[in-house]
C-alpha positions as CSV (number, residue, x, y, z in Angstrom):
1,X,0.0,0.0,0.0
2,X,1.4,3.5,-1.3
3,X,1.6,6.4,1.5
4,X,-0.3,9.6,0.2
5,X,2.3,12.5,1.2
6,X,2.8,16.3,0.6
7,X,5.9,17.7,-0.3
8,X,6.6,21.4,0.3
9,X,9.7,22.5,-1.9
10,X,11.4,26.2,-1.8
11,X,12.5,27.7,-5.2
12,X,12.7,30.9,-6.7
13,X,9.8,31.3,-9.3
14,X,10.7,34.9,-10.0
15,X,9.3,34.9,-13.8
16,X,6.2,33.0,-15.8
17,X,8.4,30.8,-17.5
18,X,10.2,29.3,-14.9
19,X,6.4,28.9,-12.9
20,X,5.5,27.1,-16.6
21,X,8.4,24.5,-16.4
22,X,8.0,23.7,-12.8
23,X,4.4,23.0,-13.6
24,X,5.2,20.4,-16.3
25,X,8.3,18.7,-14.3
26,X,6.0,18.7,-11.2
27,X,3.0,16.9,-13.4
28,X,5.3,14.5,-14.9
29,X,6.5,13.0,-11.9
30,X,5.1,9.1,-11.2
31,X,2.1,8.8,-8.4
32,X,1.5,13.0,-9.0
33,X,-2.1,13.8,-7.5
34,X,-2.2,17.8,-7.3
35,X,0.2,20.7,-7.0
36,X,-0.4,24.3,-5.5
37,X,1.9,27.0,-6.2
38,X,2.4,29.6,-4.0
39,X,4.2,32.3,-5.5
40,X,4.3,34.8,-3.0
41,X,6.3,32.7,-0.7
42,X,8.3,31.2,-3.8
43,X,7.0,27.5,-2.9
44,X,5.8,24.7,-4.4
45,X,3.4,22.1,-2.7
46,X,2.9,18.6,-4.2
47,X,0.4,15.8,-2.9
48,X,1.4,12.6,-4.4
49,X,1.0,8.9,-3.8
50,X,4.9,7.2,-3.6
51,X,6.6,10.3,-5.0
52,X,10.5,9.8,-5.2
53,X,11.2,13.8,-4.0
54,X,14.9,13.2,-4.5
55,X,14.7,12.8,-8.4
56,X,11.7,15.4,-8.2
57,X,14.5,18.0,-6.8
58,X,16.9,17.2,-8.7
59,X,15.0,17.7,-12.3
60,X,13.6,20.7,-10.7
61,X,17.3,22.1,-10.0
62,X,18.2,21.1,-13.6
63,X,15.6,22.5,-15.3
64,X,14.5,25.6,-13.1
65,X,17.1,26.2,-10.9
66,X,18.0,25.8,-7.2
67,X,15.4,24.3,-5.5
68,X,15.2,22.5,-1.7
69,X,12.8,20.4,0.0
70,X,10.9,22.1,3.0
71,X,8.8,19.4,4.1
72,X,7.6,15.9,3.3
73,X,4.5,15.0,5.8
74,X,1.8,11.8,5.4
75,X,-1.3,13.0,4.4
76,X,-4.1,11.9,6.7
77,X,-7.7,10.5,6.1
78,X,-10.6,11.6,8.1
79,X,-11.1,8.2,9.2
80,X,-7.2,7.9,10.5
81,X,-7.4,10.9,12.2
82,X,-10.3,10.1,14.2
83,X,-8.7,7.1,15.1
84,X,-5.2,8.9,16.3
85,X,-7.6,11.1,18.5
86,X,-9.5,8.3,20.0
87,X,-5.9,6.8,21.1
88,X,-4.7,9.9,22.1
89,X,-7.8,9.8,24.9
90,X,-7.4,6.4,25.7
91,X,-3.6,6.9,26.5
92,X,-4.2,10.6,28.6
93,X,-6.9,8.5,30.2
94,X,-4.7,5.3,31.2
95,X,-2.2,7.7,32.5
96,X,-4.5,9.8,34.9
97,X,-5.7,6.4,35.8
98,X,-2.2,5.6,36.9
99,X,-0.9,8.4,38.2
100,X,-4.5,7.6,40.4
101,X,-3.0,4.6,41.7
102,X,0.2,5.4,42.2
103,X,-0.9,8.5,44.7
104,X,-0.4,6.3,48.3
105,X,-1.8,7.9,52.0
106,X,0.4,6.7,54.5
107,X,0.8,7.4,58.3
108,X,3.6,6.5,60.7
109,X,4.5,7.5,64.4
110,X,7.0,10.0,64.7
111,X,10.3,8.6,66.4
112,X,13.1,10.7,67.8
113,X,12.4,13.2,65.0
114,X,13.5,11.0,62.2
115,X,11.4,10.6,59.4
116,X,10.4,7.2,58.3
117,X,11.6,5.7,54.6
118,X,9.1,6.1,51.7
119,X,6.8,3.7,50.9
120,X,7.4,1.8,48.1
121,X,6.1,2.8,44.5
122,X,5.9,6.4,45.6
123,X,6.6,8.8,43.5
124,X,6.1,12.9,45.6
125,X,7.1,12.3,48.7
126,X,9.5,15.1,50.2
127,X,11.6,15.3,53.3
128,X,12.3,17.6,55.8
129,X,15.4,16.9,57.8
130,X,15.2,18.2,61.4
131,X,18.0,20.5,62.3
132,X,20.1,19.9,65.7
133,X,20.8,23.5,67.6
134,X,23.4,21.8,69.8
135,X,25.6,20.7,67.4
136,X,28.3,22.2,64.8
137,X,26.6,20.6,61.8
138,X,23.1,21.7,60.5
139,X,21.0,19.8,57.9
């Protein structure tokens, strides 16, 4: 199964026939779906199924001039996107669930000012070490 993708590509496209060749390299290329132009920003964006945009950059920089890839993203279905958000959910979900469980109350006596070791699996627990007035060294 072929990816669908979008390629962004950066080029100067200062006069009509150099916007007129990039159009026919750009339709030539195999798996070519649609291409938008954007002239003001001097870019070129490509949606294509199993576009090679190595040898699309290359003929471009042969034919038009110098030309560099911006960006190459998958292009998403409705149907897949739903389906990223539903597992996004379930995950932020699973992990408020465990971040539940790993919350522990505990109690313990205090004994000669010393506080007791942390139970295990705890994650925020802090210590305060108690400070001795009588002696040179202070915690």
């Amino acid at each position: 199964m072929m990816i669908k993708q979008k390629i962004v590509l950066k080029l100067d496209m200062h006069c009509a026939k150099r916007l007129k060749k990039t159009r026919k390299i750009a339709a030539l290329i195999d798996g070519f779906l649609s291409m938008n132009i954007e002239a003001d920003k001097d870019q070129l964006v490509i949606v294509g199924v199993g576009v090679d945009a190595a040898s699309l950059v290359t003929s471009l920089c042969k034919k038009v001039g110098h030309t560099r890839i911006i960006s190459i993203e998958v292009v998403k279905t409705e149907a897949q996107k739903k389906e990223e958000e539903a597992k996004k959910k379930k995950k932020e979900e699973e992990e408020e669930e465990a971040a539940k469980n790993r919350m522990v109350t505990w109690s313990y006596n205090h004994c000669n000012n010393y506080p007791p070791p942390p139970p295990p699996g705890c994650d925020l627990v802090c210590y305060a070490a108690p400070s001795y007035h009588n002696s040179w060294f202070t915690w």
